[in-house]
N, C-alpha and C positions, 0 to 999 in steps of 0.2 A: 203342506199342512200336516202338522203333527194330530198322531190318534190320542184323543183325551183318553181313552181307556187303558192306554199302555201296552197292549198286545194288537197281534196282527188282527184285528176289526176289521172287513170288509163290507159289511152291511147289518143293521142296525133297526129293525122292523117290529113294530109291536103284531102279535097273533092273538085273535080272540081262545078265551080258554075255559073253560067248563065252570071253572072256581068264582068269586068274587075279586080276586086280585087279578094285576092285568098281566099278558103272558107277554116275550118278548123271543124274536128266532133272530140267531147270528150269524151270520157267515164268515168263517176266521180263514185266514190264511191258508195253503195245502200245510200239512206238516204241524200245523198249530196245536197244540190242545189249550184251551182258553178256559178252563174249568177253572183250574186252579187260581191264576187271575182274579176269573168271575167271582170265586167263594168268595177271595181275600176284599174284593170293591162291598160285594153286599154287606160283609162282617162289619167294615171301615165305619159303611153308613145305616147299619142297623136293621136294615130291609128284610123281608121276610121271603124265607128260598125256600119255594113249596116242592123245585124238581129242577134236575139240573144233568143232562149228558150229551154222550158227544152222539153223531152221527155220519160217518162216513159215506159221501155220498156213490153210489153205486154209476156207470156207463146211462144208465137211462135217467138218473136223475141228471146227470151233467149235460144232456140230447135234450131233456125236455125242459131246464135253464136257458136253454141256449137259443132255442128255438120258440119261447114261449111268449106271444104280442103281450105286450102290456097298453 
């Protein structure tokens, strides 16, 4: 299956957010930066970009992913 979004997407979860508008957390590829991507889809479709960066995840965030019951 092809990624509708065109870059390396691996997970795709809305996150509650402080604002009125609704927040969304990604998980891109190792290596990815999907920023740029992201801008160009919101521009495309007119969407409103209240915040947008990247975060590289640290040894303990990768251990407590891994390890964490859903």
């Amino acid at each position: 299956m092809t990624n509708p979004l065109g870059f390396g997407c691996l997970r795709l979860k809305p996150v509650p957010t402080e604002s009125a508008g609704p927040g969304f957390d990604l998980l891109a590829e190792s290596g990815t930066d999907a920023r740029e991507p992201i801008a160009q889809l919101v521009a495309q479709y007119g969407w409103p970009l209240r915040s947008l960066f990247r975060h590289d995840a640290t040894l303990e965030d990768v251990f407590v992913e891994l390890t964490r019951r859903d």
